[in-house]
N, C-alpha and C positions, 0 to 999 in steps of 0.2 A: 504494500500500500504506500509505504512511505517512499520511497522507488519511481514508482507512477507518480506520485508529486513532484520530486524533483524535476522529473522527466519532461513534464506537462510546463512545468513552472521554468528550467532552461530553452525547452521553445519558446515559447510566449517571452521570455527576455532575447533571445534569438531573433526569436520575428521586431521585437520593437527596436532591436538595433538596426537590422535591415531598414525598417520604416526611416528611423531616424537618418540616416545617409542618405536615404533618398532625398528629405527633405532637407538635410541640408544643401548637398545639390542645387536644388531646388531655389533657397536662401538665397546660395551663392551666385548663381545664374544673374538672379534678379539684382545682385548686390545692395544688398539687405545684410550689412555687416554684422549689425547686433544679432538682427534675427539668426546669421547662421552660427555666430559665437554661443549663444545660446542653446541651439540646437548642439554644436558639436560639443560643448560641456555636457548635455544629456546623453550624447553618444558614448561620451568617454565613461562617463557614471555608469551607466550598463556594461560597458566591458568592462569594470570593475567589480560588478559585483556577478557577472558570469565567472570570471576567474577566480572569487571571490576571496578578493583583495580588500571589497567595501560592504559593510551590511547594504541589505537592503532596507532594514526596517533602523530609521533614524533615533528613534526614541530604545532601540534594543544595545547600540552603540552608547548612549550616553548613559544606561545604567553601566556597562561592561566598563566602562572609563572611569566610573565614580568609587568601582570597588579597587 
């Protein structure tokens, strides 16, 4: 079970990096600086926390920091 979650949960981070690239593309095309800066700091955030290097969940990091 817990298997199938991760499995299900690295796609779905998978697929939203894909998305993101595109649209930064996208951004960048249009030169839309901020907007792609933006964009590629969400890109980078998901291959961090695929490789996981970053949590995903912000508030799980800030107890793990306080102990």
């Amino acid at each position: 079970m817990a298997y199938m979650y991760s499995r299900r949960r690295t796609e779905t981070l998978d697929y939203l990096q894909s998305m993101l690239g595109q649209l930064r593309a996208m951004a960048e095309a249009e030169r839309c600086d901020m907007l792609t800066y933006l964009i590629e700091m969400a890109y980078l955030e998901a291959s961090d926390i695929i490789r996981g290097e970053r949590p995903a969940n912000v508030h799980q990091a800030r107890r793990t920091d306080a102990l």
